[in-house]
PyMOL Python script that loads the backbone (N, CA, C, O; Angstrom):
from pymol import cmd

cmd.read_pdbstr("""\
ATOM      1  N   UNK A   1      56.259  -2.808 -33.608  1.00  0.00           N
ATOM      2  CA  UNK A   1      56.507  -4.061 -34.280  1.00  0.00           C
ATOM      3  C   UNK A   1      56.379  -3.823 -35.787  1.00  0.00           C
ATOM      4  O   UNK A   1      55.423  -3.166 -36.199  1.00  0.00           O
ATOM      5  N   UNK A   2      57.258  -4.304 -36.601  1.00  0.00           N
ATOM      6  CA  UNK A   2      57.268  -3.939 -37.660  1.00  0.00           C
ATOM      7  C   UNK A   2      56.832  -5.353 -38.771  1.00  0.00           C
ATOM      8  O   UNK A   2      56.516  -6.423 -38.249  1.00  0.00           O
ATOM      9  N   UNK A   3      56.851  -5.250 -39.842  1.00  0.00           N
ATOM     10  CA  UNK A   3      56.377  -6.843 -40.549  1.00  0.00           C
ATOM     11  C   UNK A   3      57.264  -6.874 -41.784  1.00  0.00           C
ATOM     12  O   UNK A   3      57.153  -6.304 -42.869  1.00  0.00           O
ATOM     13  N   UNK A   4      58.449  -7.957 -41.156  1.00  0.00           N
ATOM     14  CA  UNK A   4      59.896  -8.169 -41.955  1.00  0.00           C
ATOM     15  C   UNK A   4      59.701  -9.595 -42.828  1.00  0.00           C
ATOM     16  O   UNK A   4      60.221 -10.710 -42.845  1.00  0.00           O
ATOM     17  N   UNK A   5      58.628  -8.872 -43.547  1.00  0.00           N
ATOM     18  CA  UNK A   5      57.718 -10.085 -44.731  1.00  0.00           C
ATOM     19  C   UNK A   5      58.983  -9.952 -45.780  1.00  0.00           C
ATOM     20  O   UNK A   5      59.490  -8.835 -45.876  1.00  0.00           O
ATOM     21  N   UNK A   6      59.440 -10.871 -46.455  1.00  0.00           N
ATOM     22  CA  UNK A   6      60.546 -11.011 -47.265  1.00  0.00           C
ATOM     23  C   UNK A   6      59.651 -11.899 -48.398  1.00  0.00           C
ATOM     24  O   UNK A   6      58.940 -12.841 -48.047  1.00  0.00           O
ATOM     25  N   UNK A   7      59.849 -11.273 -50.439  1.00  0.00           N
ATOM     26  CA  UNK A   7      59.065 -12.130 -51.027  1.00  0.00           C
ATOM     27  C   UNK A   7      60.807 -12.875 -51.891  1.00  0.00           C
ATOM     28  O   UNK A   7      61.924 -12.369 -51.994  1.00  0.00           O
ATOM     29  N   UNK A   8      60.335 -14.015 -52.273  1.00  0.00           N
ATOM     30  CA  UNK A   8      60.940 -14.713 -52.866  1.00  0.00           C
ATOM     31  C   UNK A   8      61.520 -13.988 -53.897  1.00  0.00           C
ATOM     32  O   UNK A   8      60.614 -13.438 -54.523  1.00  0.00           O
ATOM     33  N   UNK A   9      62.963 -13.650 -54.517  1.00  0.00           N
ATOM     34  CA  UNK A   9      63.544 -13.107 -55.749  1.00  0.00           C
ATOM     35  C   UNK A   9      62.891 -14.027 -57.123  1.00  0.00           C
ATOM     36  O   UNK A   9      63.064 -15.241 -57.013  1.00  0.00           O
ATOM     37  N   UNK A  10      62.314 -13.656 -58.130  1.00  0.00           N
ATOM     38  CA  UNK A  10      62.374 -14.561 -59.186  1.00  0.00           C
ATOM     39  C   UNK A  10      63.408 -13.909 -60.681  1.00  0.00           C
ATOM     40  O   UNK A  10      63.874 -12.775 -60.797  1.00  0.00           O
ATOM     41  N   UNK A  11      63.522 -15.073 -61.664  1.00  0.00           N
ATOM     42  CA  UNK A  11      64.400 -14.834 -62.531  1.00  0.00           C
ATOM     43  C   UNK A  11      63.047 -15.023 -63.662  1.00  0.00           C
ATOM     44  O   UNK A  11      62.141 -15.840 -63.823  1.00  0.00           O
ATOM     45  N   UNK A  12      63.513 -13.749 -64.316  1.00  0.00           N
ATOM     46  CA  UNK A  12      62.936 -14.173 -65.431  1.00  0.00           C
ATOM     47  C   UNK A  12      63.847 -13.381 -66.883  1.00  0.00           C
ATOM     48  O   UNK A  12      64.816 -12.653 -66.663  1.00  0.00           O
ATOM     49  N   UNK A  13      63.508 -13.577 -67.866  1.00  0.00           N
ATOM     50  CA  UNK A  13      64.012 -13.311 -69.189  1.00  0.00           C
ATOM     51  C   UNK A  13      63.462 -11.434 -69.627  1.00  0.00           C
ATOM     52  O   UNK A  13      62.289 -11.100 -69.792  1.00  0.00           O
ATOM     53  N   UNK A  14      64.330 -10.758 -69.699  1.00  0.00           N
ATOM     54  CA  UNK A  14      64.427  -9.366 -69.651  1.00  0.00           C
ATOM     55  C   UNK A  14      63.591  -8.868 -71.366  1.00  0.00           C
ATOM     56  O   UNK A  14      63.889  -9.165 -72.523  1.00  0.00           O
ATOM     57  N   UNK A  15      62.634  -8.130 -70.862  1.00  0.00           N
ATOM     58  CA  UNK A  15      62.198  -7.547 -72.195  1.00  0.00           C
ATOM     59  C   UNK A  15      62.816  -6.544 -72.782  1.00  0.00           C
ATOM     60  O   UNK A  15      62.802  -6.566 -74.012  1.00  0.00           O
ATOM     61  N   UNK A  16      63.412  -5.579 -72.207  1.00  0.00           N
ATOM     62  CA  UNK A  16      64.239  -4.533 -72.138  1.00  0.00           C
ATOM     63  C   UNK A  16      65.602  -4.691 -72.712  1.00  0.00           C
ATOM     64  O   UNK A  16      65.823  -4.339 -73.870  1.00  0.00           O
ATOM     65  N   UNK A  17      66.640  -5.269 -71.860  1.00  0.00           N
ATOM     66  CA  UNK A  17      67.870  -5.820 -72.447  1.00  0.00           C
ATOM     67  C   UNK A  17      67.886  -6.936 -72.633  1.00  0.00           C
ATOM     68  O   UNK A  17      67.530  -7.791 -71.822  1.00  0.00           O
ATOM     69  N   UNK A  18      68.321  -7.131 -73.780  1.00  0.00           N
ATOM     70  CA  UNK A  18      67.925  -8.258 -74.821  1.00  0.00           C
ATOM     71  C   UNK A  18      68.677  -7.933 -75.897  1.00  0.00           C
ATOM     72  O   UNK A  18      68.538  -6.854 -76.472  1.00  0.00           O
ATOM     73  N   UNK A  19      69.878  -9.193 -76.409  1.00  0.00           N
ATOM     74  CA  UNK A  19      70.449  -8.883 -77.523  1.00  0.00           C
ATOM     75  C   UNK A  19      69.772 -10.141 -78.565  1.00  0.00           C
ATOM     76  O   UNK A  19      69.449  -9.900 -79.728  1.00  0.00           O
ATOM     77  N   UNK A  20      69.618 -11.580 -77.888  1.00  0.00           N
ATOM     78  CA  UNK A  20      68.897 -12.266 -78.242  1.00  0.00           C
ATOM     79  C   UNK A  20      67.734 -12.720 -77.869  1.00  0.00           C
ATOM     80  O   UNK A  20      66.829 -12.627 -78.698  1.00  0.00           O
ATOM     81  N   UNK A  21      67.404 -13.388 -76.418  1.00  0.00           N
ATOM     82  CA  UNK A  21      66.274 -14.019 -76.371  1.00  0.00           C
ATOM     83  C   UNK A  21      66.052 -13.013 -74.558  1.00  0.00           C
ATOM     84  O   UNK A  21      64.943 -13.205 -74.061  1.00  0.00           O
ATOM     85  N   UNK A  22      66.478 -12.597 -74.187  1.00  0.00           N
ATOM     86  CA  UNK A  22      66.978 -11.830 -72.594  1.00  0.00           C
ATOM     87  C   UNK A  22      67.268 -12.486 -71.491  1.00  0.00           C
ATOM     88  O   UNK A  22      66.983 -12.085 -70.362  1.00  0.00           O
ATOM     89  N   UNK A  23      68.069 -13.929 -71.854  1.00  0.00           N
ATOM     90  CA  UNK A  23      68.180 -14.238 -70.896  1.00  0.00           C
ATOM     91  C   UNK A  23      69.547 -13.849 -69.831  1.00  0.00           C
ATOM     92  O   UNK A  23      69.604 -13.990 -68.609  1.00  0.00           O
ATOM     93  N   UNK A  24      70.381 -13.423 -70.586  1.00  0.00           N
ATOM     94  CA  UNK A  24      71.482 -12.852 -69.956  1.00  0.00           C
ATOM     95  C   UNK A  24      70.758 -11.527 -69.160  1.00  0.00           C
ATOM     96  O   UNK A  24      70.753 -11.414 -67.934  1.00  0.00           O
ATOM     97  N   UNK A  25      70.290 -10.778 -69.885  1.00  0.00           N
ATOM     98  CA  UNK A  25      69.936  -9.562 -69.065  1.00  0.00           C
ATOM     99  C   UNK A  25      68.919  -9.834 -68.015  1.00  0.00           C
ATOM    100  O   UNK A  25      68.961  -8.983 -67.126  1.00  0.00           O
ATOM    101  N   UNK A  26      67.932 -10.841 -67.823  1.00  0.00           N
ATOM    102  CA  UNK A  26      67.741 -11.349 -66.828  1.00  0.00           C
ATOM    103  C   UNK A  26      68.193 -11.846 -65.720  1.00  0.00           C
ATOM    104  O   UNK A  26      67.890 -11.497 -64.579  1.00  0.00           O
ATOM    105  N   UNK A  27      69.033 -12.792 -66.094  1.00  0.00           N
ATOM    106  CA  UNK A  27      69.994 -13.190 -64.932  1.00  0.00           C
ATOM    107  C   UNK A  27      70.804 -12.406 -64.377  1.00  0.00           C
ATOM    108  O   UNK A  27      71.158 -12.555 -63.207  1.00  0.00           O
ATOM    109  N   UNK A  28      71.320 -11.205 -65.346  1.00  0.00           N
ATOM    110  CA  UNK A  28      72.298  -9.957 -64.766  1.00  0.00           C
ATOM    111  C   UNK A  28      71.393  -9.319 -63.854  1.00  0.00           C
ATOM    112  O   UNK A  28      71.784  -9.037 -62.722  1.00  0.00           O
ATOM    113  N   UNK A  29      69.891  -8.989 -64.335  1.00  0.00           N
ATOM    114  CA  UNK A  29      69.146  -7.976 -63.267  1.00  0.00           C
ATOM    115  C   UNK A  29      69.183  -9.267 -62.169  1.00  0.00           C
ATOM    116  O   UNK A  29      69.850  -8.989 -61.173  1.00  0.00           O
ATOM    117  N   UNK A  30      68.665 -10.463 -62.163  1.00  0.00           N
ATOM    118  CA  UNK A  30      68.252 -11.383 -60.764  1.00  0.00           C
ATOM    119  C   UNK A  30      69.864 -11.051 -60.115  1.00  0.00           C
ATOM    120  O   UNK A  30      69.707 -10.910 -58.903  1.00  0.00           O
ATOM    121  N   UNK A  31      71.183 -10.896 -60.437  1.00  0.00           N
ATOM    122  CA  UNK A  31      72.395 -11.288 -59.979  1.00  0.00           C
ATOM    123  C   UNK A  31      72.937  -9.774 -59.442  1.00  0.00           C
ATOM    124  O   UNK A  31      73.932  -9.518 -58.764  1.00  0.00           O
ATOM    125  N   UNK A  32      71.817  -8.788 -60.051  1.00  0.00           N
ATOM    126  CA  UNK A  32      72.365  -7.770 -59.565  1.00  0.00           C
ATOM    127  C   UNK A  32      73.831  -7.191 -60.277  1.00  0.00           C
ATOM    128  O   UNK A  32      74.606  -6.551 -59.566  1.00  0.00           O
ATOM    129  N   UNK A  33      74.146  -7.448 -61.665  1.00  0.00           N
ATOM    130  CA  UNK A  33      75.608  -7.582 -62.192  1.00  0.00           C
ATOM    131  C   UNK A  33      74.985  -6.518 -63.467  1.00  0.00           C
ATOM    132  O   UNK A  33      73.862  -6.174 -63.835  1.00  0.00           O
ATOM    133  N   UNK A  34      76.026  -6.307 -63.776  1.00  0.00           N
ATOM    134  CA  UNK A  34      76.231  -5.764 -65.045  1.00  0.00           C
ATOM    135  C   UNK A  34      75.862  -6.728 -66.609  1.00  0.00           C
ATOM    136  O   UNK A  34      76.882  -7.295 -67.001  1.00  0.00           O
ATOM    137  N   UNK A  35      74.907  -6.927 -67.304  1.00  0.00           N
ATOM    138  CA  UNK A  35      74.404  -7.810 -68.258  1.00  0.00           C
ATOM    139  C   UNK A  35      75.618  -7.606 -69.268  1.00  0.00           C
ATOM    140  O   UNK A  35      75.566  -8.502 -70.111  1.00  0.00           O
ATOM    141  N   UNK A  36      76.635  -6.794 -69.473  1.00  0.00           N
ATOM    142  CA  UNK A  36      77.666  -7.224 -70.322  1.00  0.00           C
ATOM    143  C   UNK A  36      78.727  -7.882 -69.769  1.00  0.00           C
ATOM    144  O   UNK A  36      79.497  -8.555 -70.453  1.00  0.00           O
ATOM    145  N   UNK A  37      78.850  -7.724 -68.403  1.00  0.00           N
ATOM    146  CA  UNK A  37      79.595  -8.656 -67.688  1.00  0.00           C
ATOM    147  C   UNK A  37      79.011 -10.398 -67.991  1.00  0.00           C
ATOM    148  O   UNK A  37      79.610 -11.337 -68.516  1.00  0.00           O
ATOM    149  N   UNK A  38      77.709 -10.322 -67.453  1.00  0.00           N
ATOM    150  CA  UNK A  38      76.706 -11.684 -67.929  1.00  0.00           C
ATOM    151  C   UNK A  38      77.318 -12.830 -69.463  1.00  0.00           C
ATOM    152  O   UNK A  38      77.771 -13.971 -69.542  1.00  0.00           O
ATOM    153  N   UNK A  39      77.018 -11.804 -70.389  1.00  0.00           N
ATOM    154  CA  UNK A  39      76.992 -11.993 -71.851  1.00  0.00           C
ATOM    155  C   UNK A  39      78.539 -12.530 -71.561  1.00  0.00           C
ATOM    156  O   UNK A  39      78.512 -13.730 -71.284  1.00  0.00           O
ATOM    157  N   UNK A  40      79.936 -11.946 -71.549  1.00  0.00           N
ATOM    158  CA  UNK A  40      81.025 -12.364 -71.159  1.00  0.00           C
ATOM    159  C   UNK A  40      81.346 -13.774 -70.730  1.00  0.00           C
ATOM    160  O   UNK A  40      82.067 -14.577 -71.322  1.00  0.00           O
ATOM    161  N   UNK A  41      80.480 -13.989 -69.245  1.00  0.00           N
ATOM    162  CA  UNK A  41      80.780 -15.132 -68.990  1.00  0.00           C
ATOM    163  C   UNK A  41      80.215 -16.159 -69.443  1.00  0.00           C
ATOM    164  O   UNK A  41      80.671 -17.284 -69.241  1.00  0.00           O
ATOM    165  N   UNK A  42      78.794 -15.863 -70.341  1.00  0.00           N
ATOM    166  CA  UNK A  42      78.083 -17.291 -71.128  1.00  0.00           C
ATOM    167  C   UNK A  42      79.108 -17.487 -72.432  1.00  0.00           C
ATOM    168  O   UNK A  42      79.506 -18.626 -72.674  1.00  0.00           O
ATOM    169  N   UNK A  43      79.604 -16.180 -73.414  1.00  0.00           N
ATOM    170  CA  UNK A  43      80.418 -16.702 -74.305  1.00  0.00           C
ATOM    171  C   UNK A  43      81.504 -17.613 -73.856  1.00  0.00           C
ATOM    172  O   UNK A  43      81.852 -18.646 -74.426  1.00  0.00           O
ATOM    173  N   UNK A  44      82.188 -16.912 -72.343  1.00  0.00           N
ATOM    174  CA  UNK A  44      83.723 -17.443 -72.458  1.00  0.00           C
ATOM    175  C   UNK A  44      82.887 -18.866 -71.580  1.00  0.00           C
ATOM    176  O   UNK A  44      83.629 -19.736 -71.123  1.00  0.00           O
ATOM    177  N   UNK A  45      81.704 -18.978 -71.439  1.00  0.00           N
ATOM    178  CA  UNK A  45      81.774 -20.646 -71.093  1.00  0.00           C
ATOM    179  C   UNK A  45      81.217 -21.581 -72.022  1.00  0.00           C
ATOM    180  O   UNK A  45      81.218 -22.789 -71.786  1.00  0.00           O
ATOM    181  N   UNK A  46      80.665 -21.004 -73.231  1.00  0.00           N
ATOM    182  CA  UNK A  46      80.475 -21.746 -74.425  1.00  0.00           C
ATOM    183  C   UNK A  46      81.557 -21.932 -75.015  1.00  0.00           C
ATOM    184  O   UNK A  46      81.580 -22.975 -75.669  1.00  0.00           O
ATOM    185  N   UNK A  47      82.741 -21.140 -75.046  1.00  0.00           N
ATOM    186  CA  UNK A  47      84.341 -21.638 -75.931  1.00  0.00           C
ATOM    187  C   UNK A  47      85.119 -22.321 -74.802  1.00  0.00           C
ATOM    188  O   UNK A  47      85.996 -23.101 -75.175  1.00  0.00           O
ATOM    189  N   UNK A  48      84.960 -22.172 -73.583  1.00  0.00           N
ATOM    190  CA  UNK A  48      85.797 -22.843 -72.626  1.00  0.00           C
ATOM    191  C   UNK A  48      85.094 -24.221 -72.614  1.00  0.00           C
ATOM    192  O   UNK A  48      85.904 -25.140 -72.493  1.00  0.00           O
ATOM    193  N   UNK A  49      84.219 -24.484 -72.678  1.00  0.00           N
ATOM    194  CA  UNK A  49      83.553 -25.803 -72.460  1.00  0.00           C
ATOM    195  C   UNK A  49      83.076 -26.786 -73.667  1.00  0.00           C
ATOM    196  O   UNK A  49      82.390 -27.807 -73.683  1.00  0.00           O
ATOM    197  N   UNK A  50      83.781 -25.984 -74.732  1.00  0.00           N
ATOM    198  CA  UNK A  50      83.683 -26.900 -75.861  1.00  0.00           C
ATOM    199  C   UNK A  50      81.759 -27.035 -76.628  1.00  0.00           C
ATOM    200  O   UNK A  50      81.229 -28.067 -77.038  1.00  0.00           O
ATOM    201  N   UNK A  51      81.186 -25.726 -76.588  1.00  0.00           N
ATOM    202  CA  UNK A  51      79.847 -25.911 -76.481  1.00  0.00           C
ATOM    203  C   UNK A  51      78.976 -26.218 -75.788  1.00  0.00           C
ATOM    204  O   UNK A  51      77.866 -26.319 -76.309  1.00  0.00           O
ATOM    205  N   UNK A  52      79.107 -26.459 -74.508  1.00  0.00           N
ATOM    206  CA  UNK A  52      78.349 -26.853 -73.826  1.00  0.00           C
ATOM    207  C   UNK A  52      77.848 -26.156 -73.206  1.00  0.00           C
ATOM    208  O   UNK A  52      76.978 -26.621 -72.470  1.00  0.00           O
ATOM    209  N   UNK A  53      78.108 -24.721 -73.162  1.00  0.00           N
ATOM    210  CA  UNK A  53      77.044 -23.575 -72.468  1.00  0.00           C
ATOM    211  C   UNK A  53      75.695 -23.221 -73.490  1.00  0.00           C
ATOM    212  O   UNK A  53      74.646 -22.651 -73.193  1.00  0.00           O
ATOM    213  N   UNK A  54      76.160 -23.804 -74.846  1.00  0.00           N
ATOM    214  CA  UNK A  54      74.856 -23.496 -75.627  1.00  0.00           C
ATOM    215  C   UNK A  54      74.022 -24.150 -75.348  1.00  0.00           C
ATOM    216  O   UNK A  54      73.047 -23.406 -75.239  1.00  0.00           O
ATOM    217  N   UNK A  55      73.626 -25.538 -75.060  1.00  0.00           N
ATOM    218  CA  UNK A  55      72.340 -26.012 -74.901  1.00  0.00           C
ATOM    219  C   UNK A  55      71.778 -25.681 -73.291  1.00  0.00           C
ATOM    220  O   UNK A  55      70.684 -25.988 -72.820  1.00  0.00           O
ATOM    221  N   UNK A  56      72.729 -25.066 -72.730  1.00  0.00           N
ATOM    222  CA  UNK A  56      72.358 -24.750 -71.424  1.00  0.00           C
ATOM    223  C   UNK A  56      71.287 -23.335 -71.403  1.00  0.00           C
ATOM    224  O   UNK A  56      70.233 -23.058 -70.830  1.00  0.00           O
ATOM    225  N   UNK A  57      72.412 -22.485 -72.582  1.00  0.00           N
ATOM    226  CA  UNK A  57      71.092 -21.355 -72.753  1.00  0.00           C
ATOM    227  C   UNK A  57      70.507 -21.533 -73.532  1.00  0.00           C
ATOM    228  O   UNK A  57      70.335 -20.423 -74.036  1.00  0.00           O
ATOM    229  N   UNK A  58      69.935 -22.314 -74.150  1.00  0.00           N
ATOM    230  CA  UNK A  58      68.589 -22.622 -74.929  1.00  0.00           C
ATOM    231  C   UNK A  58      67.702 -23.241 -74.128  1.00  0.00           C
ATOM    232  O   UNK A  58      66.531 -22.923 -74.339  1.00  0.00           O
ATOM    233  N   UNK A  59      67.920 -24.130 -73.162  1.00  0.00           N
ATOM    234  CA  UNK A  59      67.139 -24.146 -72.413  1.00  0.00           C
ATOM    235  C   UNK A  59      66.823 -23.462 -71.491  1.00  0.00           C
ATOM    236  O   UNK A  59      65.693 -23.687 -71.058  1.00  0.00           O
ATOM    237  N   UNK A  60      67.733 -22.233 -70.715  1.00  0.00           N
ATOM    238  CA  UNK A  60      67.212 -21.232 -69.546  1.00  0.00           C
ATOM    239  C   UNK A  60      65.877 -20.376 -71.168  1.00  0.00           C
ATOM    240  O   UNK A  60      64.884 -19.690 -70.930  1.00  0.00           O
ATOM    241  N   UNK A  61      66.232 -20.653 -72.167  1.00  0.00           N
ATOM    242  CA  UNK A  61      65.455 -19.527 -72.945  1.00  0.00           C
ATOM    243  C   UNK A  61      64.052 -20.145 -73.076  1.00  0.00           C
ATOM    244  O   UNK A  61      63.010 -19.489 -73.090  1.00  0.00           O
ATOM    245  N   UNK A  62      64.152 -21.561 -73.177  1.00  0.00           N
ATOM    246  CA  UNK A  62      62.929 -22.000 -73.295  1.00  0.00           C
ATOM    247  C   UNK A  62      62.109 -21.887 -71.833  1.00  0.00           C
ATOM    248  O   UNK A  62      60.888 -21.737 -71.790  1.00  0.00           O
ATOM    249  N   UNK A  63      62.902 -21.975 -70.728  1.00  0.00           N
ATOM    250  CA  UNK A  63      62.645 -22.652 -69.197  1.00  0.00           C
ATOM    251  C   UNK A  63      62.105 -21.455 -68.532  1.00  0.00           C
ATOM    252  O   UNK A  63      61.189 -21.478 -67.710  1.00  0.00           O
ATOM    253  N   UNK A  64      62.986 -19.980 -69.103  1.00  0.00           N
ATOM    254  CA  UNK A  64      62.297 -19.263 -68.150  1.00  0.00           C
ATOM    255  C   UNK A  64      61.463 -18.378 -68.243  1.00  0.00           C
ATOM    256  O   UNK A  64      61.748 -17.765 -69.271  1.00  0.00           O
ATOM    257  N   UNK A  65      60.397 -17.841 -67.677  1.00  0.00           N
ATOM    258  CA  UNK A  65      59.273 -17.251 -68.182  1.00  0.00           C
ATOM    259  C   UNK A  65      59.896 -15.585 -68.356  1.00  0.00           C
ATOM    260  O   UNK A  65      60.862 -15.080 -67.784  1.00  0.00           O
ATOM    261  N   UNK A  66      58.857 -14.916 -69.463  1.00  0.00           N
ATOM    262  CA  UNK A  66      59.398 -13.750 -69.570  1.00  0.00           C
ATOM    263  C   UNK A  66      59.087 -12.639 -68.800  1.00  0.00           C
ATOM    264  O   UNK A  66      57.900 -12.746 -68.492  1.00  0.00           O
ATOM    265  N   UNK A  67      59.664 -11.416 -68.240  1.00  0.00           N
ATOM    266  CA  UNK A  67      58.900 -10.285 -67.331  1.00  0.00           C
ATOM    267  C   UNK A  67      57.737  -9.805 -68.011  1.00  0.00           C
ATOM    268  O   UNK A  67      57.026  -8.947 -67.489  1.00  0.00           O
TER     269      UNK A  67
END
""", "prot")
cmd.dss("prot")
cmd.show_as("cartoon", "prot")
cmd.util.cbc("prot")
cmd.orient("prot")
């Protein structure tokens, strides 16, 4: 019998890769992705959305704790 204990994934803000605050490179390590792929899709959804991805990452920056 073996013990198929599974812990919860958490996200947090990358000390390591980090161009500004790490939250892209965080979410790339939680997503398992490439963090310049990451960075990509927060710019092209801050110009696609007319700004509205910026207050979204200011708050994952404030919201999420750091590694």
């Amino acid at each position: 019998m073996t013990n198929n204990v599974q812990t919860a994934k958490k996200i947090y803000r990358s000390r390591t890769d980090r161009m500004l605050t790490g939250v892209c490179g965080g979410w790339a390590e939680y997503l398992r992705l490439d963090p310049s792929l990451v960075r990509i899709a927060v710019v092209a959804g801050a110009v696609l959305s007319a700004g509205l991805m910026i207050p979204v990452y200011l708050a994952a920056a404030v919201l999420t704790p750091e590694a």
